[in-house]
Structures are given as C-alpha cells and as structure tokens.
Kinemage of the C-alpha trace (Angstrom):
@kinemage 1
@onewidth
@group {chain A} dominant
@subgroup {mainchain}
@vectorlist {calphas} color= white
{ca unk a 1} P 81.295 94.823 97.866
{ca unk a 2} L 82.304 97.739 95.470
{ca unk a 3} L 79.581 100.618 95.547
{ca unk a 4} L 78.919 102.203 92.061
{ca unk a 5} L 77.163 106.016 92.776
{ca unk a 6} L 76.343 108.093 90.004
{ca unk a 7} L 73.583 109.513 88.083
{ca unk a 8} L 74.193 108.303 84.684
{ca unk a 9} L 72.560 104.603 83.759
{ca unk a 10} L 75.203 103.739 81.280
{ca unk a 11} L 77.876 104.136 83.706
{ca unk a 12} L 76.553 102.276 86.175
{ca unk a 13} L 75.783 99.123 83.719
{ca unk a 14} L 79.019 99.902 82.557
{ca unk a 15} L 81.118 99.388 85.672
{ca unk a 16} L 78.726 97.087 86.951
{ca unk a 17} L 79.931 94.175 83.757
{ca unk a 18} L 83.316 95.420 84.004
{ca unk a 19} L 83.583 94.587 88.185
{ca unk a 20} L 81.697 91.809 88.221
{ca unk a 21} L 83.560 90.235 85.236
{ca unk a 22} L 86.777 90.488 87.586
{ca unk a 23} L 85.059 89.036 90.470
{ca unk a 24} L 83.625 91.868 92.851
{ca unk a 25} L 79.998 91.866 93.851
{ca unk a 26} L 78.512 95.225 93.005
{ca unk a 27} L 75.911 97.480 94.791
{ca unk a 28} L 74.358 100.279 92.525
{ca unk a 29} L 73.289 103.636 93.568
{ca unk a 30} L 71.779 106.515 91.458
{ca unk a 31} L 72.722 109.365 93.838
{ca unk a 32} L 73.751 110.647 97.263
{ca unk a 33} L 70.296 109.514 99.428
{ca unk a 34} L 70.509 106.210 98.010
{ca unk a 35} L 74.584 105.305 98.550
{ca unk a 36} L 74.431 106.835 102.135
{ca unk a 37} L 71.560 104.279 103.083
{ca unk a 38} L 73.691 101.506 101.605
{ca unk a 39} L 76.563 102.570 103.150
{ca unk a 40} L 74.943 102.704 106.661
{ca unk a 41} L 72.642 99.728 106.446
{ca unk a 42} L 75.112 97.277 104.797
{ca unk a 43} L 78.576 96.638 106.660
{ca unk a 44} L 79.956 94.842 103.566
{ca unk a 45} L 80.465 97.913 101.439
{ca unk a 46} L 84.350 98.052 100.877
{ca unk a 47} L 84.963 101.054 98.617
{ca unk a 48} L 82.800 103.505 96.931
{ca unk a 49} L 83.322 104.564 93.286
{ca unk a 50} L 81.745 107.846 93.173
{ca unk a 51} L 80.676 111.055 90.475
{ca unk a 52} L 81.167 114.209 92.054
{ca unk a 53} L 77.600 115.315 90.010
{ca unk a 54} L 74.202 114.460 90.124
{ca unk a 55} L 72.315 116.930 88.828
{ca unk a 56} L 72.543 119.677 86.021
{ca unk a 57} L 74.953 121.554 88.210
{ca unk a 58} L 78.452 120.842 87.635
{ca unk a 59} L 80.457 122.850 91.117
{ca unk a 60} L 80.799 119.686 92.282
{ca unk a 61} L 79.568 120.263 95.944
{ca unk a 62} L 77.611 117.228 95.763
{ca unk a 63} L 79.884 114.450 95.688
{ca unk a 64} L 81.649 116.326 98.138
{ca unk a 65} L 78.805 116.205 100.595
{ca unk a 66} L 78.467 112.757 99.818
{ca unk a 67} L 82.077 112.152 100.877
{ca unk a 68} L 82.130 113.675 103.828
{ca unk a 69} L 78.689 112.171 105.069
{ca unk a 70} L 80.701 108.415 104.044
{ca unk a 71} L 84.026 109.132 105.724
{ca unk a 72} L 81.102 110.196 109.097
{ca unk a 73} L 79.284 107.007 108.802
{ca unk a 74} L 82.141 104.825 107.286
{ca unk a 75} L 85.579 106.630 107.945
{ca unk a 76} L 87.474 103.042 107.187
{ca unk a 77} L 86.094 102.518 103.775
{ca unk a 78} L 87.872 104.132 100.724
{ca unk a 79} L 86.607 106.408 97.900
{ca unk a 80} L 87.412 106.742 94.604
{ca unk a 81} L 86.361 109.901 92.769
{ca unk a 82} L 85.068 110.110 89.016
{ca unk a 83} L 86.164 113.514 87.679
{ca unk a 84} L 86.846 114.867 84.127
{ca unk a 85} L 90.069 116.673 83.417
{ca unk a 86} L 87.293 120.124 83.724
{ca unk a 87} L 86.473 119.558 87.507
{ca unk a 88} L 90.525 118.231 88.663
{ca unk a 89} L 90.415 120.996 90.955
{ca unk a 90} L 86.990 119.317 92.544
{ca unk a 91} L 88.935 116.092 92.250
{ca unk a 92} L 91.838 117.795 94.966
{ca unk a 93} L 89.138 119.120 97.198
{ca unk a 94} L 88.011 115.668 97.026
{ca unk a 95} L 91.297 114.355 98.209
{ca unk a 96} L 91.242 116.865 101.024
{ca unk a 97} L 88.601 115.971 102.249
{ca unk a 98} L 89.835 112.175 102.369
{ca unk a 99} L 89.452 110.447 99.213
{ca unk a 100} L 91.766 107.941 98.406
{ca unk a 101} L 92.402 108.620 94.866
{ca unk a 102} L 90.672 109.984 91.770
{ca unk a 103} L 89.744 108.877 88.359
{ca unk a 104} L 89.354 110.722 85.089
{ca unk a 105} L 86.508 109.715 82.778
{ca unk a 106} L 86.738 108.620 80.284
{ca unk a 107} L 88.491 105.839 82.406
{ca unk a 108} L 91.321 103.067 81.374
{ca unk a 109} L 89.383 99.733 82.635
{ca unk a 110} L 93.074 98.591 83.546
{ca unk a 111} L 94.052 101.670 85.400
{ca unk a 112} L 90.667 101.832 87.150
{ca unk a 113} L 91.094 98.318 88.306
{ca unk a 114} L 93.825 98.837 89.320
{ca unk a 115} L 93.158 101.589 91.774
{ca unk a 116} L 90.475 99.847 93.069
{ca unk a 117} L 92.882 96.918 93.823
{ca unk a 118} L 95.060 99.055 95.413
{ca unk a 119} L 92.266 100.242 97.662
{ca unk a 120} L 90.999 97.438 98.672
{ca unk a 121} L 94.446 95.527 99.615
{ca unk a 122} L 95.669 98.804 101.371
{ca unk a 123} L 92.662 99.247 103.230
{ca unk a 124} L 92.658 95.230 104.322
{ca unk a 125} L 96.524 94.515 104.644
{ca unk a 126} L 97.421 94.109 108.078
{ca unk a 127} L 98.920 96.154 109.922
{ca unk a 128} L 101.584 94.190 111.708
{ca unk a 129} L 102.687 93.437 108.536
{ca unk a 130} L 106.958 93.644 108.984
{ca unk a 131} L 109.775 93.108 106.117
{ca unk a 132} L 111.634 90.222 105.491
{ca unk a 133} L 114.345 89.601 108.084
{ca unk a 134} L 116.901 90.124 105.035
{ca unk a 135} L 116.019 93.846 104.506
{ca unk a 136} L 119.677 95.572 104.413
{ca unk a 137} L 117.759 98.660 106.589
{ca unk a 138} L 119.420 98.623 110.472
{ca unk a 139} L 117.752 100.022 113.437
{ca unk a 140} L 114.365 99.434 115.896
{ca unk a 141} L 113.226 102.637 115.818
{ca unk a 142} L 112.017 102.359 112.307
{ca unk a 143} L 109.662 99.491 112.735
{ca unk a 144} L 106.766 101.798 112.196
{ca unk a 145} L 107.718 103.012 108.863
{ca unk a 146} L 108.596 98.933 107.590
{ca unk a 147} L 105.774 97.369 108.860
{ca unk a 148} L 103.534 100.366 106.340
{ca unk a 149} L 106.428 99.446 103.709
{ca unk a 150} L 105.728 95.642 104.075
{ca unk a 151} L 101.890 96.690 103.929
{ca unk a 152} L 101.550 98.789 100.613
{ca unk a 153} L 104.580 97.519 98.733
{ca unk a 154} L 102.468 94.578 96.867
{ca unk a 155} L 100.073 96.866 95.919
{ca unk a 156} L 100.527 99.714 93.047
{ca unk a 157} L 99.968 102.847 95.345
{ca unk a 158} L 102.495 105.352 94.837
{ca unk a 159} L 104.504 106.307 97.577
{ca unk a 160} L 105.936 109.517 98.540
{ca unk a 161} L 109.096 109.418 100.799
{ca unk a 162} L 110.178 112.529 102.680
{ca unk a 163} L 112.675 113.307 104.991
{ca unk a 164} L 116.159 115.430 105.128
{ca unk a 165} L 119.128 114.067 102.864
{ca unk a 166} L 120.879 111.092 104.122
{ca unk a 167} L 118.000 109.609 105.854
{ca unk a 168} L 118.004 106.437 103.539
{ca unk a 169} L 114.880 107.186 101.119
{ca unk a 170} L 116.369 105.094 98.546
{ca unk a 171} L 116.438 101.940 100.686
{ca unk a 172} L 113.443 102.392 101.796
{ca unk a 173} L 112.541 102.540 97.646
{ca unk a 174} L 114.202 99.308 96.816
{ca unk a 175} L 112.743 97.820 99.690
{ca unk a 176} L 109.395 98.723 98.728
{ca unk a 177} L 110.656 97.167 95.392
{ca unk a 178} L 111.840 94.566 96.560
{ca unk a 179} L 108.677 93.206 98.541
{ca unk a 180} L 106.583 94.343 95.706
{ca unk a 181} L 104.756 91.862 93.000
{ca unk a 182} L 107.292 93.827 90.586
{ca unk a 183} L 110.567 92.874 92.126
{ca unk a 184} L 111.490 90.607 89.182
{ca unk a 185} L 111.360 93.796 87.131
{ca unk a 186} L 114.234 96.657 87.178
{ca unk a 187} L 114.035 99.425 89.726
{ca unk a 188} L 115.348 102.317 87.718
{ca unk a 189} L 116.504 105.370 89.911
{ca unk a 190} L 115.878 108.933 88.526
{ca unk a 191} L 117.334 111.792 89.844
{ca unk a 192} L 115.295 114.624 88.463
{ca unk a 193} L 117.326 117.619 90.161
{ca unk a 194} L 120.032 116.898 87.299
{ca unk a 195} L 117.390 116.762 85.000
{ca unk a 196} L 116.558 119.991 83.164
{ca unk a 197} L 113.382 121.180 81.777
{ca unk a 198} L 114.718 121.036 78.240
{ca unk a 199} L 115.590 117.359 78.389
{ca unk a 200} L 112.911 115.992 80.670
{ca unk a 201} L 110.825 114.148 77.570
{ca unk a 202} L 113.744 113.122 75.994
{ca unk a 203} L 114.930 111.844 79.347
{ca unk a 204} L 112.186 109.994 80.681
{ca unk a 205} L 109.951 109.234 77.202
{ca unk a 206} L 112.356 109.088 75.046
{ca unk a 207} L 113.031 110.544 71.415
{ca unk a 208} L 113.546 109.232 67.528
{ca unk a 209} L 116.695 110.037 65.843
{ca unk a 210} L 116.041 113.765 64.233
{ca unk a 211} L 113.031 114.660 66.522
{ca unk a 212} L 115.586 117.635 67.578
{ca unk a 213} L 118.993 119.222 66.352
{ca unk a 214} L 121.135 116.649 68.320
{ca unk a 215} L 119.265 113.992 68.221
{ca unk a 216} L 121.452 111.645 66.507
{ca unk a 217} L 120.013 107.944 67.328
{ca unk a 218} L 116.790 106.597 69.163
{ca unk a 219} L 116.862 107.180 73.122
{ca unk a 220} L 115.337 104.978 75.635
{ca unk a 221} L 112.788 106.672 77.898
{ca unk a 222} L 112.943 105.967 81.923
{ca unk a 223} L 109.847 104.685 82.128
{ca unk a 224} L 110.276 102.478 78.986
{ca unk a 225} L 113.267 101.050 80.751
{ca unk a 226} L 111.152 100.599 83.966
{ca unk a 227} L 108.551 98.667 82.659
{ca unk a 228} L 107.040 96.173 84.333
{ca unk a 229} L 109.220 97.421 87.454
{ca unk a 230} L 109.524 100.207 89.772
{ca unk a 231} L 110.747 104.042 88.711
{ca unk a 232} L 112.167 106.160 92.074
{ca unk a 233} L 111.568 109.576 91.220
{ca unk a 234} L 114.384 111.533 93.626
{ca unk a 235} L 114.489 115.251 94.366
{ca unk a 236} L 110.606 115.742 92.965
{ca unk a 237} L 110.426 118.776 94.464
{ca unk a 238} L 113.193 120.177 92.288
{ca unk a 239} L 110.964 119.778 89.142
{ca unk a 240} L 109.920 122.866 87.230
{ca unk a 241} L 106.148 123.221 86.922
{ca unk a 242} L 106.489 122.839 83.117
{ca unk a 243} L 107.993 119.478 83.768
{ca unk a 244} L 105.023 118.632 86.242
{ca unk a 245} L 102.629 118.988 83.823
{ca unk a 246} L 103.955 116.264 81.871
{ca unk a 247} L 105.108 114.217 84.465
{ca unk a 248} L 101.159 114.254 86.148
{ca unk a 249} L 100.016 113.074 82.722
{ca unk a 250} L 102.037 109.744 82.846
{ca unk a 251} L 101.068 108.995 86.673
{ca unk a 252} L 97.277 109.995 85.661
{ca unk a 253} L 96.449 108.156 82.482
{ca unk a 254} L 99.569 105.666 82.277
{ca unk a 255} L 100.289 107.098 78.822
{ca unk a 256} L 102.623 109.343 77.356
{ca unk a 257} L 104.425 109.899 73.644
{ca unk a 258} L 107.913 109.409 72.819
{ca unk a 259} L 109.367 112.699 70.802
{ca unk a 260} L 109.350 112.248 67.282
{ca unk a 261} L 106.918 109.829 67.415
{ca unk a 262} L 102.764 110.245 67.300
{ca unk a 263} L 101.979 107.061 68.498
{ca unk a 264} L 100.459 107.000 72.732
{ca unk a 265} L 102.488 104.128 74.405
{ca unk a 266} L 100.978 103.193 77.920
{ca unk a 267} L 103.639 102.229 81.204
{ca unk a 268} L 103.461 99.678 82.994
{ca unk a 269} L 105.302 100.463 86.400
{ca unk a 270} L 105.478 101.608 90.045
{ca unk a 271} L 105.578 104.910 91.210
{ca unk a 272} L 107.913 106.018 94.121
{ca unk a 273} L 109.113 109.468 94.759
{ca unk a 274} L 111.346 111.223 97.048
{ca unk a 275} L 112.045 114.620 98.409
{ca unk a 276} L 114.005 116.530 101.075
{ca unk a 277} L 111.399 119.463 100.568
{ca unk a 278} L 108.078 120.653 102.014
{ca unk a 279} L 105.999 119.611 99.341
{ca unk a 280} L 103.039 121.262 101.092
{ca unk a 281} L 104.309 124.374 101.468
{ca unk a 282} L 105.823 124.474 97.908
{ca unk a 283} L 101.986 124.099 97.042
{ca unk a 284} L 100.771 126.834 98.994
{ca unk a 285} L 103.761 128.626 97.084
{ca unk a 286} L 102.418 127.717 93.896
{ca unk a 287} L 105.930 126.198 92.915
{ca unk a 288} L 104.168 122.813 93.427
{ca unk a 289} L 101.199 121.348 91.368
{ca unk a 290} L 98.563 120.530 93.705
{ca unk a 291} L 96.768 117.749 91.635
{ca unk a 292} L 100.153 116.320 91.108
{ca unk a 293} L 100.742 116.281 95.043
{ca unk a 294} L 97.864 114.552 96.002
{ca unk a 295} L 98.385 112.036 93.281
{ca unk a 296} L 101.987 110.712 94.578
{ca unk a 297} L 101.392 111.468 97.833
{ca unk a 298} L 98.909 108.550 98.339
{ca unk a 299} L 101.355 106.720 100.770
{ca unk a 300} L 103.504 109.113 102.376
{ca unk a 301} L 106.867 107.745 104.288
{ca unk a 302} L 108.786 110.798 106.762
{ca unk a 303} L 111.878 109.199 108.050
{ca unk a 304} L 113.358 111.161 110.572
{ca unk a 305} L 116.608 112.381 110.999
{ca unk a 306} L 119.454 110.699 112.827
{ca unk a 307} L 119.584 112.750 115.664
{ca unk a 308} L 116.297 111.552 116.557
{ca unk a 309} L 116.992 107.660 116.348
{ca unk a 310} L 120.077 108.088 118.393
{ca unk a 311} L 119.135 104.439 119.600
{ca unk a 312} L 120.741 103.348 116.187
{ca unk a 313} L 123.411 104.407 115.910
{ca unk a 314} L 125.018 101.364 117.696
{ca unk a 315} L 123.321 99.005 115.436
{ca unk a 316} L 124.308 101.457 112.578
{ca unk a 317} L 128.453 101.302 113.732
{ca unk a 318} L 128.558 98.101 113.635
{ca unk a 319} L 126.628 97.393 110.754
{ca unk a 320} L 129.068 99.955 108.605
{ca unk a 321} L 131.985 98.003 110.274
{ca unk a 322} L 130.839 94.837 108.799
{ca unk a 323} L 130.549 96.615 105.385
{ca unk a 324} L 134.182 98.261 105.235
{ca unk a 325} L 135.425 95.096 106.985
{ca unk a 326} L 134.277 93.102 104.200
{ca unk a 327} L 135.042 95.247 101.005
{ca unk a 328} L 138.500 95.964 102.452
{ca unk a 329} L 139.064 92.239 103.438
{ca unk a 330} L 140.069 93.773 106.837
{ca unk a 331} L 139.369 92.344 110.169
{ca unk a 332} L 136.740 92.722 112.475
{ca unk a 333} L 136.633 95.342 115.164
{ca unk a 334} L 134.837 96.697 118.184
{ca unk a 335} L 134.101 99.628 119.584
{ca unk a 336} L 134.690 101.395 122.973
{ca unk a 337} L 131.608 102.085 125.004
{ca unk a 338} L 133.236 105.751 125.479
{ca unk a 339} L 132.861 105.641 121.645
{ca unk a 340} L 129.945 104.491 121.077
{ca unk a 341} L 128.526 107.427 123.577
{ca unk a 342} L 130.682 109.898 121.567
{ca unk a 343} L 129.194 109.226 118.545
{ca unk a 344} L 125.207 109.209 120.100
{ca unk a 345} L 126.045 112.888 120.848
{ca unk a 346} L 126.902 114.462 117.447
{ca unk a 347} L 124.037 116.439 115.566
{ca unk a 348} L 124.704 114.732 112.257
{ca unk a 349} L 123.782 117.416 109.535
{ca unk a 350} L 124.380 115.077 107.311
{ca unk a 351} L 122.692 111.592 108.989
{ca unk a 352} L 123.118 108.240 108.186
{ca unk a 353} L 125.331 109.193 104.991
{ca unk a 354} L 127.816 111.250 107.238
{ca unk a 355} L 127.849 108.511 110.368
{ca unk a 356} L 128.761 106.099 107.692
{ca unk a 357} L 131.658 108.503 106.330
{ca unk a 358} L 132.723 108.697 109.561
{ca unk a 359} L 133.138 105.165 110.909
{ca unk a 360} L 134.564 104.433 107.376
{ca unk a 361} L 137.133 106.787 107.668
{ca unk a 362} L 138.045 105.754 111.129
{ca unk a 363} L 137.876 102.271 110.299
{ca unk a 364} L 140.531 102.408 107.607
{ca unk a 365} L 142.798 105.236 109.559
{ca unk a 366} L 143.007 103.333 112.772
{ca unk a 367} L 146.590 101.895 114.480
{ca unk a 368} L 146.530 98.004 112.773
{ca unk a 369} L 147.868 97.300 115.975
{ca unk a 370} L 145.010 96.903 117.592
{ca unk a 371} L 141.074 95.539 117.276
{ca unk a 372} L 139.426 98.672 118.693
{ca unk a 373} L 138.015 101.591 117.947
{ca unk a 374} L 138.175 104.155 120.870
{ca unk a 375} L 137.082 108.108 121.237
{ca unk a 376} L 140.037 109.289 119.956
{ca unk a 377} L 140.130 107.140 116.289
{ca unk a 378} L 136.405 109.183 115.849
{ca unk a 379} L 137.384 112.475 117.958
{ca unk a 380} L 140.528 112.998 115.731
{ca unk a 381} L 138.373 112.239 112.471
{ca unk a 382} L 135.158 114.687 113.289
{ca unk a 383} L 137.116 117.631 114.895
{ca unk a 384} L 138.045 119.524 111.857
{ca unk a 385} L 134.209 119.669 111.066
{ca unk a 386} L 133.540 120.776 114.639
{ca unk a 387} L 131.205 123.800 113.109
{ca unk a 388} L 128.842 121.423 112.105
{ca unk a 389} L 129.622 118.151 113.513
{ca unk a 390} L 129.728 118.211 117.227
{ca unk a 391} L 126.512 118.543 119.873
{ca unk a 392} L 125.711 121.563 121.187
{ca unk a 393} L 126.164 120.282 124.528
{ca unk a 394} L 129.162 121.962 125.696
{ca unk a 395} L 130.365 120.867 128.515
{ca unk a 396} L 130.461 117.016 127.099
{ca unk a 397} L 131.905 118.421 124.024
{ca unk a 398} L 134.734 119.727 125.977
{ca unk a 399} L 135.148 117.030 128.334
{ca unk a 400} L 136.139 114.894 125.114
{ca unk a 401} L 137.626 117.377 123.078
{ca unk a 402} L 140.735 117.946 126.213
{ca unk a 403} L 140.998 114.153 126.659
{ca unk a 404} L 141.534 113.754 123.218
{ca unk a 405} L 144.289 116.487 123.047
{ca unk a 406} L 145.900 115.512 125.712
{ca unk a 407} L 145.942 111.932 124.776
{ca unk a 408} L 147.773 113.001 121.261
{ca unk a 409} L 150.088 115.201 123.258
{ca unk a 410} L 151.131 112.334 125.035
{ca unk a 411} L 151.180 109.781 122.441
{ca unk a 412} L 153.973 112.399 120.629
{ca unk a 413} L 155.693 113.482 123.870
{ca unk a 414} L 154.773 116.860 123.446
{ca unk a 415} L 155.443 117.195 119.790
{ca unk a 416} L 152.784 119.597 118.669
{ca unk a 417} L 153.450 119.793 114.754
{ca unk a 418} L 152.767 115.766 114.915
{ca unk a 419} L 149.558 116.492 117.456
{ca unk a 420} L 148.655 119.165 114.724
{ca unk a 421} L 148.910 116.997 112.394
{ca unk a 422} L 146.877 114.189 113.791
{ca unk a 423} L 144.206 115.801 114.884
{ca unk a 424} L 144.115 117.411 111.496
{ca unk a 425} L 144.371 121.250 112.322
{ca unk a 426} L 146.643 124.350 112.290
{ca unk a 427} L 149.523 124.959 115.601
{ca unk a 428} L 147.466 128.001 115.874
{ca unk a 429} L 144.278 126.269 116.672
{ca unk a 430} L 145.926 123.927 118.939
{ca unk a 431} L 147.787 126.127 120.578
{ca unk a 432} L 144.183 127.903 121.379
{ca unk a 433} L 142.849 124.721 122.358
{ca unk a 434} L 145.263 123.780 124.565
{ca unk a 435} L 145.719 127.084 126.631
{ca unk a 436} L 141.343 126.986 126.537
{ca unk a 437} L 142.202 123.326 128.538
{ca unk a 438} L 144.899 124.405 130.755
{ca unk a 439} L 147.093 121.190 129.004
C-alpha cells in the first residue's frame, strides 16, 4: 500500500487515479496526525509519498517532522518527498534525514512512477540476491558489493560508485548493466574529466548544424545515444559546477534541449556514476552541488582498494593469465607459491589495473623454456618502480630483493652489465645493492 500525505484535495485525488490505475492500493492522508496513525496501525504501508507543507507556512519543518517520526515508527519503509524547485534545499534536508528520493511538482506521472517502482523493488529485493555465475568480476571478498549489484540493477535507481582508480568501477557499471531490464540497450561510457565546460551540452545533448561558430553538421547527444540503455558517468567529481547545473536538470526532470533547437526532448536511460573523489567533502567545499549529490548517490558502491582484498589476488593472477594466454595464443602457466606470496605483499598504488600490468608484462617476458612463473619473472619486472611498488615491510622486501640479485648474478656468471640489464637498472644502483647484501 502506497500512502498519499498532503494537504491539498486535488493532489490527493490526483495521485490516488494515477496509482491505482497502475495497480497499487492507496491510503490517503490529509496531514502529519493522520499518516503517522496509518503508518503505526497498518503494517501494510510500503512507501509514503509525502508534501513537506501543510499549512500556510512554507520552511518546510513539517514534513520533516513527519519524516523523522516515520523512519521512528517505520525505519524500513521508504519516503518520497514532494518539493517545488523553491524548497530543493528542504528537499536535501529531507534526504538527510533519510528519504529515499525527492520529487518536484509539478510531477512527470512516468518519472514519479518510476521512483516509486524503484522504491518499492529496492526496498523488497532480497538481499542474498548474487550475480550470474558469468560476471567477468574475480574475487570472494567482493560478494557484498554483487549481491547489492544483483539487488538494485533491475530497478532504475542511480548508482554512485566510489573508490580509488583501478578498483574496477566500470565493471561493476556494465555489470549493473548487464543484469539490468536495460541490458538489450547500449551502455554508453562518458568520461566527463575530458569533457570541458564549453562543450558539455554539445557533448552530452547534442547541437544543430550552426547553433555555434564550428558547428558544421548535427551532433548526437550522450544521452540520445543511451536511450533506452545505461549512461556511466566517470570522474563526476571533476565536473565544474556550471556543468552540474545542467547535468542535475536531466537526472531531475528526464528532460533536456539539444543546442540550436527549442524543442524539450525527454531520456529514457539509467544513471550510473563514478568517482575517485570525496564527493562529501567536495560538498562541504562547495565545489560539489549538494542536491545533485543526494540525487546520484541513491545507491552508493565503495570498492576498496587492492591492498585490502589481498585474498584476490591469487584468483586475480590467474585470471589475467588466462586473458594474456588467450589473446597471445600462448600457453598456459602457473605460478610459484613464493610468487604468489610476493605479489600479496606489494601496496599496489595503482590496484587491480597495475597487478594486471604486471602479470602481463611478466607473462609475455618470461624464459619460453619453461611453464612457470617464479619470484624473480615479477621481482625483475616491479623493481624499477620500487618507490611506489614494493611493501613497506622491510625486512621481506629485502629478503626477496638479495635472492633475486643474486639469482641474476648467477644466471650471468657474474656479468653485471647483463644483471643490470635484467633487472632493469643502472651498474650504479646495483653495485649499491649488492654491497647493501654483502653478494
């Protein structure tokens, strides 16, 4: 049951036909005393649709009382906010205080339905819920994070993924896609740190031929070209706040204009975004539009860092050795267990992206002559990047750094321009090394 609270008659009536038409029972309420008995008396209330006004004042404080006193009595049901574009800033309190989304009147019957949808599926899905055993994403520790992927991703909630580069957010994207009612439609990936503020509506509206100085043909908007599928909006924290304006627009009426042209087109597509930065922070900053926070940040998705999923990285080695095996038609490999360790111990600044690089690199470099990968094949291949690459763990470090030397010294007999070489550093530097080792 949907629960319709606000002041105005015609509203109510009017949701009420438009709900019931699409199959939801509907409970009415003309203000706060009224929906707080409902929603403590009747257990079958499943979201509230809400004004944040009922009387001639218009701070709001109201529906934010009302809120709070649902989320104490019902803290599992959603809410859904009625604002105006006047009171957004009531709207964002609103979603601080636990709101699951907000709507601007007048509404779009097809966006409000669909938020409601959204709500209802998100707040019923359950929450075992895992991804298709064909999902290309490796590793146990992330089961968390795909079982909440498999959960929201046939629903239209937008989803905001965070985490440092090289985490995989755009798997975790297509994957979303992928499991989503949309994933007959094109996922269309947006980078919007190349984008500049200049270019953004031309880039992701569109323009007419002459609607500016170099506009010499029609252009194809990235959300035209997404339609009916799913846009991933990367690097949304690099967006300028002109640029957010426009963008919040789009996600909060579904409409925008092409340039050159008068005529409001609506979008039909799914929301993901991406960033490596503190979104919050950037909003206490004031570099980051609040409104525009809370209204991608309905689902949020942190994937952590490498170093903290160390129990991986096996599953990650050999998964990247399938991947070079096959697109280099070479053959199949293992990997030592003194490896394997090795590689659990680096810091990996850059994550999944640089442990790929790496087992790539050692992959293709290693002797043909045999069908293993040892310390020394990843040793040799992260030591000139030992700044940044290796663990801060010392005495480890050195323990494998000296066998490593003085397995190259005696693979050359004591040649140390080929050692040099090799290992891929200066004489100087090895001749540092090994007096540090005593070789």
């Amino acid at each position: 049951m949907i629960l319709v609270v606000d002041d105005d008659r015609s509203i109510r009536l009017s949701l009420k036909l438009l709900l019931e038409r699409n199959e939801y029972e509907v409970a009415l309420a003309e203000g706060p005393k009224e929906a707080i008995q409902m929603v403590r008396n009747n257990p079958s209330v499943e979201l509230v649709l809400m004004d944040m006004n009922y009387t001639h004042a218009t701070d709001g404080e109201e529906g934010l009382t009302l809120l709070k006193q649902v989320k104490v009595f019902r803290p599992d049901v959603p809410c859904i906010l009625m604002t105006s574009w006047g009171t957004i800033e009531l709207a964002v309190q609103g979603m601080r205080a636990g709101a699951f989304d907000f709507i601007t009147k007048p509404w779009n019957n097809g966006v409000l339905l669909d938020r409601i949808e959204t709500a209802i599926k998100i707040n019923c899905s359950s929450p075992t819920a895992q991804l298709a055993p064909t999902s290309p994403i490796v590793g146990t520790s992330l089961a968390g994070i795909l079982a909440t992927v498999a959960r929201v991703a046939p629903t239209n909630a937008p989803v905001l993924i965070t985490g440092e580069s090289g985490t995989g957010k755009e798997l975790i994207a297509e994957a979303i896609h992928r499991q989503s009612r949309r994933a007959n439609g094109p996922f269309v990936k947006v980078n919007l740190g190349g984008i500049s503020t200049s270019l953004f509506e031309s880039e992701m509206f569109g323009h007419k031929k002459g609607s500016f100085t170099d506009a010499k043909a029609d252009r194809v908007g990235r959300f035209e070209l997404a339609k009916g599928g799913t846009i991933f909006l990367d690097e949304i924290g690099e967006l300028s706040l002109t640029s957010q304006v426009k963008l919040l627009r789009v996600l909060q009426d579904q409409t925008y204009e092409v340039l050159g042209d008068s005529q409001t087109r609506r979008t039909d597509v799914r929301v993901v975004c991406a960033t490596n930065a503190d979104l919050q922070t950037m909003v206490e900053e004031h570099t980051f539009r609040e409104d525009l926070f809370y209204r991608i940040n309905l689902i949020n998705l942190h994937l952590p860092p490498l170093r903290e999923r160390r129990e991986d990285i096996p599953l990650l080695v050999n998964h990247f050795i399938r991947l070079t095996s096959e697109s280099n038609h070479l053959p199949m490999v293992t990997v030592s267990t003194d490896a394997i360790g090795y590689l659990q111990n680096l810091p990996y600044p850059g994550n999944i992206r640089e442990l790929k690089n790496i087992v790539e690199r050692a992959l293709l470099m290693k002797n043909p002559e045999t069908n293993q990968l040892g310390l020394e094949d990843f040793a040799i291949n992260t030591m000139t990047h030992e700044s940044t690459a290796f663990p801060s763990d010392a005495k480890s470090l050195s323990d494998m750094e000296r066998s490593v030397i003085a397995a190259c010294i005696a693979k050359h007999n004591g040649n140390l321009s080929l050692v040099a070489k090799e290992l891929g550093i200066s004489r100087g530097a090895l001749y540092r090394k090994i007096e540090k080792y005593g070789l």
